[in-house]
Residue frames as a rotation matrix with the C-alpha (Angstrom) as fourth column:
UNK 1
0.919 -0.108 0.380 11.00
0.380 -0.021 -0.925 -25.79
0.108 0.994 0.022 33.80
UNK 2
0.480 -0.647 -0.593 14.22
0.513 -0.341 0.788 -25.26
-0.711 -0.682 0.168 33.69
UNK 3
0.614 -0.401 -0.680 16.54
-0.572 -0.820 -0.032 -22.53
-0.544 0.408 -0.733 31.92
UNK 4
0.887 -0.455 0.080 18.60
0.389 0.644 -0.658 -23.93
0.248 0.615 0.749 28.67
UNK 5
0.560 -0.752 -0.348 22.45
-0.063 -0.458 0.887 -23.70
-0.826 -0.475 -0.304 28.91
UNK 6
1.000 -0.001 0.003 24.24
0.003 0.063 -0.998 -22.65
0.001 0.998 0.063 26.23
UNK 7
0.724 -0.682 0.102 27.90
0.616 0.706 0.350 -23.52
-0.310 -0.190 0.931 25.32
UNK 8
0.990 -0.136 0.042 30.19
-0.082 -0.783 -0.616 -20.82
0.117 0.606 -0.787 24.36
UNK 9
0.262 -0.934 0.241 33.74
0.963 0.271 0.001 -21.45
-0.067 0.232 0.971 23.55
UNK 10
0.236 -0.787 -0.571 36.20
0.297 -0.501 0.813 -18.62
-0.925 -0.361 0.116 24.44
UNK 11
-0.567 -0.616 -0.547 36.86
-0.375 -0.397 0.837 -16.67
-0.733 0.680 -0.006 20.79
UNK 12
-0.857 0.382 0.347 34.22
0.505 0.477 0.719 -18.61
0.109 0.791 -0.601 18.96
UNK 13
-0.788 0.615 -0.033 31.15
-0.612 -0.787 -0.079 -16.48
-0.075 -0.042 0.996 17.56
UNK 14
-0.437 0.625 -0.647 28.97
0.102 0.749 0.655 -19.76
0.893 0.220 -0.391 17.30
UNK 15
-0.557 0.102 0.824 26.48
-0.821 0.086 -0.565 -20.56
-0.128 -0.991 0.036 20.26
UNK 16
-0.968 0.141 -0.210 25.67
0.086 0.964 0.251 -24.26
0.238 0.225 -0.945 20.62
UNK 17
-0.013 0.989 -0.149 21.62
-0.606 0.111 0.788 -25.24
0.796 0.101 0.598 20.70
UNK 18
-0.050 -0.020 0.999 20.94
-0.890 0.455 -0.035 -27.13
-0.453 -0.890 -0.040 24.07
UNK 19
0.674 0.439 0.594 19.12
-0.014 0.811 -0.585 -29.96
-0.738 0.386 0.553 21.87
UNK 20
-0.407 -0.412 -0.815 20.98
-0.912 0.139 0.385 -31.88
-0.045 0.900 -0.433 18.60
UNK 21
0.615 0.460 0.641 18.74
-0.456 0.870 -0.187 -34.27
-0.643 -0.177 0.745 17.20
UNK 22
-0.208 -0.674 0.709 20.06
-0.157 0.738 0.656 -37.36
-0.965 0.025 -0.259 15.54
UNK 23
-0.608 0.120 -0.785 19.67
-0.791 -0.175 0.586 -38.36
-0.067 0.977 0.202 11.97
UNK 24
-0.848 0.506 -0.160 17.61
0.412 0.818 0.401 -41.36
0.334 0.274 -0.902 12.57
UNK 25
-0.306 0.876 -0.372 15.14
0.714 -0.047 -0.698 -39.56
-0.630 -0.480 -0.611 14.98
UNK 26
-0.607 -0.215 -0.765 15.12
-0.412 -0.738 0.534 -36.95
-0.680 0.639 0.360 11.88
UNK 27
-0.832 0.381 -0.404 13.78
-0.117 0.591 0.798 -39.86
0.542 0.711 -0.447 9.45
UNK 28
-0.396 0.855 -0.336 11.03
0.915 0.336 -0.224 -40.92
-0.078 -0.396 -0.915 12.14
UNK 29
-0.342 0.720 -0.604 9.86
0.221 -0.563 -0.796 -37.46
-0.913 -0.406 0.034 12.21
UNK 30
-0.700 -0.192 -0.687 10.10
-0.631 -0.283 0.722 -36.99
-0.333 0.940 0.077 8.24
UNK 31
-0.908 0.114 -0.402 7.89
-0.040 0.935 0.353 -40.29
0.416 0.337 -0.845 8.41
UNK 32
-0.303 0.667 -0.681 5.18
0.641 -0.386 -0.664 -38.85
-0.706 -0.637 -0.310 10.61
UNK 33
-0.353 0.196 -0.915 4.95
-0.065 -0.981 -0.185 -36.41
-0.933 -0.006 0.359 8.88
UNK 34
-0.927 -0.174 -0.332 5.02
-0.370 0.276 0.887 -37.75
-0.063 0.945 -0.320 5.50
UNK 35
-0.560 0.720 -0.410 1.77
0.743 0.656 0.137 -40.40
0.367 -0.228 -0.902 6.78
UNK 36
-0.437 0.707 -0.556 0.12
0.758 -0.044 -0.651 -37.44
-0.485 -0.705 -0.517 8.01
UNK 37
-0.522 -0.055 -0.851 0.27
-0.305 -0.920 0.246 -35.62
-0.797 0.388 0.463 5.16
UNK 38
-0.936 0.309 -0.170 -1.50
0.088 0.671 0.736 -38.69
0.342 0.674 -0.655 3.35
UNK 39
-0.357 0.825 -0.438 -4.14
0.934 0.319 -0.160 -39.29
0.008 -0.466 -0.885 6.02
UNK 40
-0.392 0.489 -0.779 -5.11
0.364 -0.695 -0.620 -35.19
-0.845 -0.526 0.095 6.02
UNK 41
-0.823 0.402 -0.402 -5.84
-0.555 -0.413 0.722 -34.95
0.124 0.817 0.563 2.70
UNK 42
-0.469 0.722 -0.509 -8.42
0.611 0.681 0.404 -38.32
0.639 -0.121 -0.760 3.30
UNK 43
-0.271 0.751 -0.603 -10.02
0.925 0.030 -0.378 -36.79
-0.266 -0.660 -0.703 6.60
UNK 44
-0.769 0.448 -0.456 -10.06
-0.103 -0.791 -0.603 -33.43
-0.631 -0.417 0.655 5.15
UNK 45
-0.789 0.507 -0.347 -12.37
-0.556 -0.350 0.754 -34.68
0.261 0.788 0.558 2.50
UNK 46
-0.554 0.247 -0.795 -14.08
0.498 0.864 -0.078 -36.67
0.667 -0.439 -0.602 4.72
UNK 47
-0.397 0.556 -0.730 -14.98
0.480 -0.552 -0.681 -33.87
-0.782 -0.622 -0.047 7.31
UNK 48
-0.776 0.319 -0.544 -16.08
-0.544 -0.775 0.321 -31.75
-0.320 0.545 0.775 4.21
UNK 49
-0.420 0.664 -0.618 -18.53
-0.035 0.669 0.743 -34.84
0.907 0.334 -0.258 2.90
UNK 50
-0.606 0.539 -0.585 -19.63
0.788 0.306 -0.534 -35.29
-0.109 -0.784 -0.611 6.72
UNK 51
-0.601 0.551 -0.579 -20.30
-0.029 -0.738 -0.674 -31.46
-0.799 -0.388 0.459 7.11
UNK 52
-0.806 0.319 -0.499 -22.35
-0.592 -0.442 0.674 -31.43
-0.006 0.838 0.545 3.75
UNK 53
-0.221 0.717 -0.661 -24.27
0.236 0.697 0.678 -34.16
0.946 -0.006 -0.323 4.83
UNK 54
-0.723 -0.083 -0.686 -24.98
0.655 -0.400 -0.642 -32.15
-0.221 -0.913 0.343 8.08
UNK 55
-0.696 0.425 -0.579 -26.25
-0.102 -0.857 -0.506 -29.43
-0.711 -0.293 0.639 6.54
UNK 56
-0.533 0.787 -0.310 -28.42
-0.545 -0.039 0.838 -31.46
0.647 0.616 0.450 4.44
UNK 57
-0.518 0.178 -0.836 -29.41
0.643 0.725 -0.244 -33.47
0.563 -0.665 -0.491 7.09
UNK 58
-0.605 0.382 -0.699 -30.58
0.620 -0.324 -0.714 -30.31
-0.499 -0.865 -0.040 9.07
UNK 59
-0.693 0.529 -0.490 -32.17
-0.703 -0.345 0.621 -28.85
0.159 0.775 0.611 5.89
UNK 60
-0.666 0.366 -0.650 -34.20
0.090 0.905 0.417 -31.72
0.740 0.219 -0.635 5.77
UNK 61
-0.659 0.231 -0.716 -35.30
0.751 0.253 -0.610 -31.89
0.041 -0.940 -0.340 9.38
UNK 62
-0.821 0.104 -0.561 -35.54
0.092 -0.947 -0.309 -28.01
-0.563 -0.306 0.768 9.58
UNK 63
-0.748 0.536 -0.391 -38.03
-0.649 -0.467 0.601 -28.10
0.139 0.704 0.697 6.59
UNK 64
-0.382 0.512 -0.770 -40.07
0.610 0.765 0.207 -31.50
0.695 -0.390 -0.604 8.09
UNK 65
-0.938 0.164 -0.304 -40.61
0.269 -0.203 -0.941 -29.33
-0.216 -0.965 0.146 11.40
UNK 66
-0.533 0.843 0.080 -44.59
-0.529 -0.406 0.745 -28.86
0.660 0.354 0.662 10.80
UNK 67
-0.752 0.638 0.167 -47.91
0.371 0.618 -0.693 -29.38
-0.545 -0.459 -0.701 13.03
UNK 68
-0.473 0.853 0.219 -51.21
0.744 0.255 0.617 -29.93
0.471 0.455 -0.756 12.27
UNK 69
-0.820 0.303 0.485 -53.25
-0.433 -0.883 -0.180 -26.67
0.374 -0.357 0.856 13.19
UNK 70
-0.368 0.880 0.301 -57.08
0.156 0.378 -0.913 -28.07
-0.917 -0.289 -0.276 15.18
UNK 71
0.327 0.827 -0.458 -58.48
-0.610 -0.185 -0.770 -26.91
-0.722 0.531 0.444 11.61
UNK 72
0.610 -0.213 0.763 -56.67
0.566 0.791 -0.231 -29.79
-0.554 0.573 0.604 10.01
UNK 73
0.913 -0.391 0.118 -53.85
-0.043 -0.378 -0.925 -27.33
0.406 0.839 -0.362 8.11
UNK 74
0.550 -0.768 -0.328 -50.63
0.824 0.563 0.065 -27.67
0.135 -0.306 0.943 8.43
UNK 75
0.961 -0.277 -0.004 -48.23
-0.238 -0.835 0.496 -24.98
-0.140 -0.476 -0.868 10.11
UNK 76
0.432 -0.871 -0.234 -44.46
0.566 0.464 -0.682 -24.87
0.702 0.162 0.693 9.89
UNK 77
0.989 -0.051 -0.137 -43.27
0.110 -0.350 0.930 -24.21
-0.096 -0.935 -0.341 13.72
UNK 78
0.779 -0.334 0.530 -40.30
-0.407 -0.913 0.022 -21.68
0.477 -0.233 -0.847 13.75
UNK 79
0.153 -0.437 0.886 -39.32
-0.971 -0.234 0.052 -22.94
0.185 -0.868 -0.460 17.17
UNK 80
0.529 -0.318 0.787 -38.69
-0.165 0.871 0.462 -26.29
-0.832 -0.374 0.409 15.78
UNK 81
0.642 -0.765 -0.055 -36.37
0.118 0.169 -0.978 -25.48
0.757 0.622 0.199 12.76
UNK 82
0.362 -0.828 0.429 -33.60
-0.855 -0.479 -0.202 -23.80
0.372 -0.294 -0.881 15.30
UNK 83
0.525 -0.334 0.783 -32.70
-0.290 0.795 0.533 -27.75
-0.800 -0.507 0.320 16.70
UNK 84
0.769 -0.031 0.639 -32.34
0.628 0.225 -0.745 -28.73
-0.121 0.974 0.193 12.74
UNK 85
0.827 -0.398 0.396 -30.50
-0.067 -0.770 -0.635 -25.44
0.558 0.499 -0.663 11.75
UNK 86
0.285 -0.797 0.533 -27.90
-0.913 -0.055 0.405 -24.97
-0.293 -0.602 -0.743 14.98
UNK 87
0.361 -0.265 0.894 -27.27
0.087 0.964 0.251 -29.31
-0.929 -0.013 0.371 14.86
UNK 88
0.427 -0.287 0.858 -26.95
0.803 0.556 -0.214 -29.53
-0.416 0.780 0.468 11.38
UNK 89
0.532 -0.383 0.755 -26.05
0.501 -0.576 -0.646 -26.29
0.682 0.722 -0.115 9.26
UNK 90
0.685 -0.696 0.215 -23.50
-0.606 -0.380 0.699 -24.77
-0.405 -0.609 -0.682 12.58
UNK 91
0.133 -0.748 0.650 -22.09
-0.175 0.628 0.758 -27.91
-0.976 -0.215 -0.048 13.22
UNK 92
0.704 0.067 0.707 -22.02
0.581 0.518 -0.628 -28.71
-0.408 0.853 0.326 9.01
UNK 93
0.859 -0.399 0.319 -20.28
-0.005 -0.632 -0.775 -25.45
0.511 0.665 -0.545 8.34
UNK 94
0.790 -0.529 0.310 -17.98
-0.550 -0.389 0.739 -26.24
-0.270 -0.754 -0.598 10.82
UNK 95
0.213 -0.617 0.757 -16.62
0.440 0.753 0.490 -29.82
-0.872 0.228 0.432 9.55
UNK 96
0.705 -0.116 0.699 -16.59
0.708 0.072 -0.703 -28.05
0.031 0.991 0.132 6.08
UNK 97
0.793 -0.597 0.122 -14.65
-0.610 -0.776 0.159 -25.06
0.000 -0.200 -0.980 7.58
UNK 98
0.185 -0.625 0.758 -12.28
-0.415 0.649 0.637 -27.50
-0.891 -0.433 -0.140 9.13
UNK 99
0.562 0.011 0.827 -12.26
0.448 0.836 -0.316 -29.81
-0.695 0.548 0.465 6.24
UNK 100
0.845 -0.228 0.484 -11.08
0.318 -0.513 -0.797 -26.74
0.430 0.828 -0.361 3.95
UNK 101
0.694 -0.689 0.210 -8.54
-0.646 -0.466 0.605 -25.45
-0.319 -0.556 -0.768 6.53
UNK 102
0.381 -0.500 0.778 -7.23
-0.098 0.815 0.572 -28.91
-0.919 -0.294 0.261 6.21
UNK 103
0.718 -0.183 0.671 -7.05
0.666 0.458 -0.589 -29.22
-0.200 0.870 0.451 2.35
UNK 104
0.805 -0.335 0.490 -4.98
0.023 -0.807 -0.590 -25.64
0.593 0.486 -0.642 2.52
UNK 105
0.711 -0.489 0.505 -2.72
-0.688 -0.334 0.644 -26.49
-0.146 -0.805 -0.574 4.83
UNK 106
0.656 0.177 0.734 -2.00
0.226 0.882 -0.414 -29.73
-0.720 0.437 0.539 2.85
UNK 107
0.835 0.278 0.475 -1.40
0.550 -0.436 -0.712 -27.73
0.009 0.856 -0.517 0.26
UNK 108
0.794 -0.552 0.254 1.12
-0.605 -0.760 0.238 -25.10
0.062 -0.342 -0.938 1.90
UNK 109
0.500 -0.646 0.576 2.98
-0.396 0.421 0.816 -28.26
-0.770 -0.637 -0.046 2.87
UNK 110
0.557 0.117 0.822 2.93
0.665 0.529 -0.527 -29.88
-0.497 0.840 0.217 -0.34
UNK 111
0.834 -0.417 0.360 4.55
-0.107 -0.764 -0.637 -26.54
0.541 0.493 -0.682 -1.98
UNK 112
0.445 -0.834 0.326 6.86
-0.802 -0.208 0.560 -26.06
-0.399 -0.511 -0.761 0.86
UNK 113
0.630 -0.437 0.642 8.04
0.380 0.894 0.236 -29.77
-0.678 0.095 0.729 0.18
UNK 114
0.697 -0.097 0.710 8.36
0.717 0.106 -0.689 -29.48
-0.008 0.990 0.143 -3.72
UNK 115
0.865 -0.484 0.133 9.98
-0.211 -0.591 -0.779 -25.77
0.456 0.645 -0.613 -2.98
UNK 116
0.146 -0.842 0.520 13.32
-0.614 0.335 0.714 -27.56
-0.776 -0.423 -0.468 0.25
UNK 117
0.296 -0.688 0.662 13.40
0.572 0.683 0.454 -30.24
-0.765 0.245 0.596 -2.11
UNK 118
0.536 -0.516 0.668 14.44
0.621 -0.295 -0.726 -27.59
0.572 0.804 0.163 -5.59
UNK 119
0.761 -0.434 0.482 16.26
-0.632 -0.662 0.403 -25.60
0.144 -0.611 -0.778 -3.12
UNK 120
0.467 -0.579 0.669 18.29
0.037 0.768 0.639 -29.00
-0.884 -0.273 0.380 -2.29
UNK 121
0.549 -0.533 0.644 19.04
0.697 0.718 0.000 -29.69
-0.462 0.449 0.765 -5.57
UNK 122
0.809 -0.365 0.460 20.03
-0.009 -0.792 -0.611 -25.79
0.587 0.490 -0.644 -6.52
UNK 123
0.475 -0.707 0.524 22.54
-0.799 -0.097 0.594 -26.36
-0.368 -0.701 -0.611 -3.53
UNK 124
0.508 -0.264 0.820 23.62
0.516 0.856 -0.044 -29.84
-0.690 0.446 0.571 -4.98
UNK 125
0.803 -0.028 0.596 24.10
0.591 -0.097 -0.801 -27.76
0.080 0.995 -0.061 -8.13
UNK 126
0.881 -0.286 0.377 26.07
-0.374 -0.909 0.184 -24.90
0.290 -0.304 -0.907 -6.44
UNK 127
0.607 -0.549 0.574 28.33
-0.335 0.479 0.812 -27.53
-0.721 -0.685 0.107 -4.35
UNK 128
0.600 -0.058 0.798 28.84
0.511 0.795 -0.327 -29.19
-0.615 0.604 0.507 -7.97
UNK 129
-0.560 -0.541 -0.628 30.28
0.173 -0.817 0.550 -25.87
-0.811 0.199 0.551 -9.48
UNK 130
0.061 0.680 -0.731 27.06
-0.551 -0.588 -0.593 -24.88
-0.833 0.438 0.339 -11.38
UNK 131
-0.831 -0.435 -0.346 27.49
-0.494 0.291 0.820 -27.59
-0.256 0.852 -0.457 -14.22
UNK 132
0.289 0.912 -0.292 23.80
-0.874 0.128 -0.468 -29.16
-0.389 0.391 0.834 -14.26
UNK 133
0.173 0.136 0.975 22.97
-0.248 0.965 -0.091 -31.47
-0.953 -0.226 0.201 -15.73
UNK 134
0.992 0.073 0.100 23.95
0.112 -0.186 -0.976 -30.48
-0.052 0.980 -0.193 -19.40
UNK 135
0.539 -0.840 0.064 27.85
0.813 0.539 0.222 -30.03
-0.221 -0.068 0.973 -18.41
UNK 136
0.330 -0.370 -0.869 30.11
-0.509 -0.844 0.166 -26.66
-0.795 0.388 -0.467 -19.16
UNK 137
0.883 0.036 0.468 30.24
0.468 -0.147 -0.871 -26.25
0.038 0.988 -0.147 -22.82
UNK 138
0.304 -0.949 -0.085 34.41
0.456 0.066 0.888 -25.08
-0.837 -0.308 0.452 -22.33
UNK 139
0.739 0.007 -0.674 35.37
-0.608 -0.427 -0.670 -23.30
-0.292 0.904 -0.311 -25.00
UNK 140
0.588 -0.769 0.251 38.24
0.788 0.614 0.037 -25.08
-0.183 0.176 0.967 -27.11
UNK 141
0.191 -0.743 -0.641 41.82
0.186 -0.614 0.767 -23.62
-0.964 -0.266 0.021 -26.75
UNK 142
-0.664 -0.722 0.196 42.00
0.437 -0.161 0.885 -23.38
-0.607 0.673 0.422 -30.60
UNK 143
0.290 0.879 0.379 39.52
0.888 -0.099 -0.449 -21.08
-0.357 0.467 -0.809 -31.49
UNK 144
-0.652 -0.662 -0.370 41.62
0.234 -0.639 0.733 -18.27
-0.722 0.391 0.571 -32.82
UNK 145
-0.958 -0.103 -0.268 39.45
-0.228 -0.297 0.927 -16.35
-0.176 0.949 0.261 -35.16
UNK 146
-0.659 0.733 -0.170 36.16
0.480 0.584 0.655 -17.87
0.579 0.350 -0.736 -34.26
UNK 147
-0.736 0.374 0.565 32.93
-0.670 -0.518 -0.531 -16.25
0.094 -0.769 0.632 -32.23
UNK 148
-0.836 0.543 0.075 29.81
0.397 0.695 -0.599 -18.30
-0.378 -0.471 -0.797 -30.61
UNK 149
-0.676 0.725 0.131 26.53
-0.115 -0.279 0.953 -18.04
0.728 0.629 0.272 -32.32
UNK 150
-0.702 0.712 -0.011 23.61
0.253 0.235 -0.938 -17.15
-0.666 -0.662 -0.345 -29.77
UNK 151
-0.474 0.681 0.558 20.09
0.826 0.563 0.013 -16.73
-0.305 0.467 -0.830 -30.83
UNK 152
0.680 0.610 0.406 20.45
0.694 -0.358 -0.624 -13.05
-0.236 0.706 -0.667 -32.12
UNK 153
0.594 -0.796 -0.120 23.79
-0.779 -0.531 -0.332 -11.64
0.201 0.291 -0.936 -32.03
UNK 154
0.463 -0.657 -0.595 27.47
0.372 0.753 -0.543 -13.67
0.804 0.030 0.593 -32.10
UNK 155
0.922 -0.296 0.249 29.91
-0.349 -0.361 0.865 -13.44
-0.166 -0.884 -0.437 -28.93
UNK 156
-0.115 -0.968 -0.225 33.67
-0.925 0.187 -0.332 -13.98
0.363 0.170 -0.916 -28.20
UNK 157
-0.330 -0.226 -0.916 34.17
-0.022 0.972 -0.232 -17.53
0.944 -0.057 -0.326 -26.92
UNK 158
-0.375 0.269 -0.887 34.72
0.904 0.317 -0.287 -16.79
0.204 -0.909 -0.362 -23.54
UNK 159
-0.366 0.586 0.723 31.77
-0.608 -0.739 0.290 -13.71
0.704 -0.334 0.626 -22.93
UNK 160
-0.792 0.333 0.512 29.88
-0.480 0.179 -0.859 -14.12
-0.378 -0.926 0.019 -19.89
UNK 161
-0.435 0.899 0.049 26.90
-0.760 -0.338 -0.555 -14.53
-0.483 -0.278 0.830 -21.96
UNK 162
0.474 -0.097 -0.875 27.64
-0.519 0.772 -0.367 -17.92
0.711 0.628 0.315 -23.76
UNK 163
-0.603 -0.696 0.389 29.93
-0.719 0.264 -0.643 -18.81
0.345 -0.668 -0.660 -20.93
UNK 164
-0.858 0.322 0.401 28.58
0.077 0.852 -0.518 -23.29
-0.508 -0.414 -0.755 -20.19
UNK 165
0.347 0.890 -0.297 25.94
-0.826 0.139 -0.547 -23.21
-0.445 0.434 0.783 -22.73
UNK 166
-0.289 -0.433 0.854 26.39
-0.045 0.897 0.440 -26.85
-0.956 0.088 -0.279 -24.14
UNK 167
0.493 0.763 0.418 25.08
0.531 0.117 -0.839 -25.66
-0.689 0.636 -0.348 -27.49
UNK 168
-0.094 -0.812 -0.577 27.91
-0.284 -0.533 0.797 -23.38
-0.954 0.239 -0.181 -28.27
UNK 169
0.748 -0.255 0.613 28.17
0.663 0.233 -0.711 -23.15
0.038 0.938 0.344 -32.43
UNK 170
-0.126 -0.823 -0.553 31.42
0.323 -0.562 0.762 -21.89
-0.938 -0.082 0.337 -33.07
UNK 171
0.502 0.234 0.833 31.76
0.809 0.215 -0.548 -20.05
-0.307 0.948 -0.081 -36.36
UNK 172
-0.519 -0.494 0.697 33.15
0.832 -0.477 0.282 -16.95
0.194 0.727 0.659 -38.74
UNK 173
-0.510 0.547 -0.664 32.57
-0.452 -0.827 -0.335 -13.30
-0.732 0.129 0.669 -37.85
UNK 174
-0.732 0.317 -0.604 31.47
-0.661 -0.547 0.513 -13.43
-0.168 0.775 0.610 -41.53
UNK 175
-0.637 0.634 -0.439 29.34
0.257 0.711 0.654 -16.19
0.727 0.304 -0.616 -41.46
UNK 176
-0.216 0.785 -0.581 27.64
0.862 -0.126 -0.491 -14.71
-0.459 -0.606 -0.650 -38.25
UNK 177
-0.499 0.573 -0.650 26.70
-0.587 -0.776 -0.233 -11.26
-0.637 0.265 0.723 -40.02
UNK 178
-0.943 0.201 -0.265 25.72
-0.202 0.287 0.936 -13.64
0.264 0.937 -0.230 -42.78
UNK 179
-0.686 0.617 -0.385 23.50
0.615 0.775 0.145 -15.55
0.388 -0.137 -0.911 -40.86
UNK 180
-0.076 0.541 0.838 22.05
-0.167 -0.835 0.524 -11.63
0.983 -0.100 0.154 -39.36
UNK 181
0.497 -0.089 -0.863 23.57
0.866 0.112 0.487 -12.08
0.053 -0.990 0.133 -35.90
UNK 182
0.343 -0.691 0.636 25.03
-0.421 -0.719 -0.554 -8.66
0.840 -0.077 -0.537 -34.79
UNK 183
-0.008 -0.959 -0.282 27.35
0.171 0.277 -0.946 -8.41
0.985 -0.055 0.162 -32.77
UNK 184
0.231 0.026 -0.973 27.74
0.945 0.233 0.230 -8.77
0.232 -0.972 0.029 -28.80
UNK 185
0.577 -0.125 0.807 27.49
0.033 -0.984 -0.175 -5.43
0.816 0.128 -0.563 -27.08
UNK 186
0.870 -0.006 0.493 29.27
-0.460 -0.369 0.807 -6.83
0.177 -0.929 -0.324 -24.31
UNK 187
0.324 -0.931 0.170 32.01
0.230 0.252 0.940 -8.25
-0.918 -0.265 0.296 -24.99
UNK 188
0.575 -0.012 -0.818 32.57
-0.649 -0.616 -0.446 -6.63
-0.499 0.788 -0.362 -28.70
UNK 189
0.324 -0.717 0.618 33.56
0.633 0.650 0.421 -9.83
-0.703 0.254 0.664 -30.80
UNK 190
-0.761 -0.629 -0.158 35.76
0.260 -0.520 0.814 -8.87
-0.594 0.578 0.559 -33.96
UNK 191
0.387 0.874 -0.294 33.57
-0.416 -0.120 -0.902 -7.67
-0.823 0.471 0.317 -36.79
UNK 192
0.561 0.289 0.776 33.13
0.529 0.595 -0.605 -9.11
-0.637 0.750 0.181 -40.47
């Protein structure tokens, strides 16, 4: 086995990874992965249907184990459930163990997925300069006299707290006391 060498450029605080994979072997593994995240949801419900049918299978047996006593009664021999019980209801709770491991692990991936891929598009969004998918709501340059109606007090145009809402109502101080909006404590529009 041998020791990785790392690259270090004179003045540079970066250190290079021995390994850079490619973007195509990237897709083949994204594709593996993708097909094995199909097929483990199938086998884990599969090993969970086997192991249940295990441990009825050794239920069964385990409760069948009986001899005939010489006086013609039947006996249920002990020391032939434990073949029944170990075979089936071990090994059953195992495939069902297994089978559940599998469906939670499924799971974990499945989340993780759902949370790289909103994590992608909050970075998309970020890269974009935060405009969504609804657009910045800009104030107009001729609002002289006017404040933004929000959904219990009014604001100046440009407050932080209206600032790309694409709903923006512009209106009169006096029409916003009218309407029982007070007034922004953070940016103090004019009053009525």
């Amino acid at each position: 086995m041998s020791t990785p060498v790392y690259d270090v450029t004179p003045g540079a605080h970066v250190v290079q990874p021995p390994f850079q994979s490619d973007p195509s072997t990237l897709r083949r593994l994204d594709t593996v992965a993708a097909t094995l995240s199909r097929f483990q949801g199938k086998a884990a419900v599969s090993l969970i249907a086997l192991g249940l049918l295990a441990i009825l299978l050794g239920f069964a047996g385990a409760s069948s184990a009986t001899a005939v006593t010489p006086g013609g009664r039947e006996q249920v021999l002990i020391q032939a459930q434990f073949p029944y019980l170990i075979s089936g209801g071990v090994f059953g709770l195992a495939l069902v163990v297994l089978g559940s491991s599998l469906l939670v692990v499924q799971s974990a991936r499945a989340n993780s997925a759902r949370t790289a891929a909103g994590l992608d598009r909050l970075a998309d969004l970020i890269a974009a300069g935060g405009t969504g998918a609804r657009g910045s709501a800009a104030a107009p340059d001729d609002v002289q006299g006017l404040v933004v109606a929000g959904s219990a007090s009014y604001h100046q145009p440009n407050c932080r707290l209206v600032e790309g809402r694409a709903d923006a109502t512009y209106l009169l101080p006096v029409e916003a006391v009218s309407r029982g909006l007070l007034a922004c404590r953070v940016c103090n529009p004019p009053a009525a």
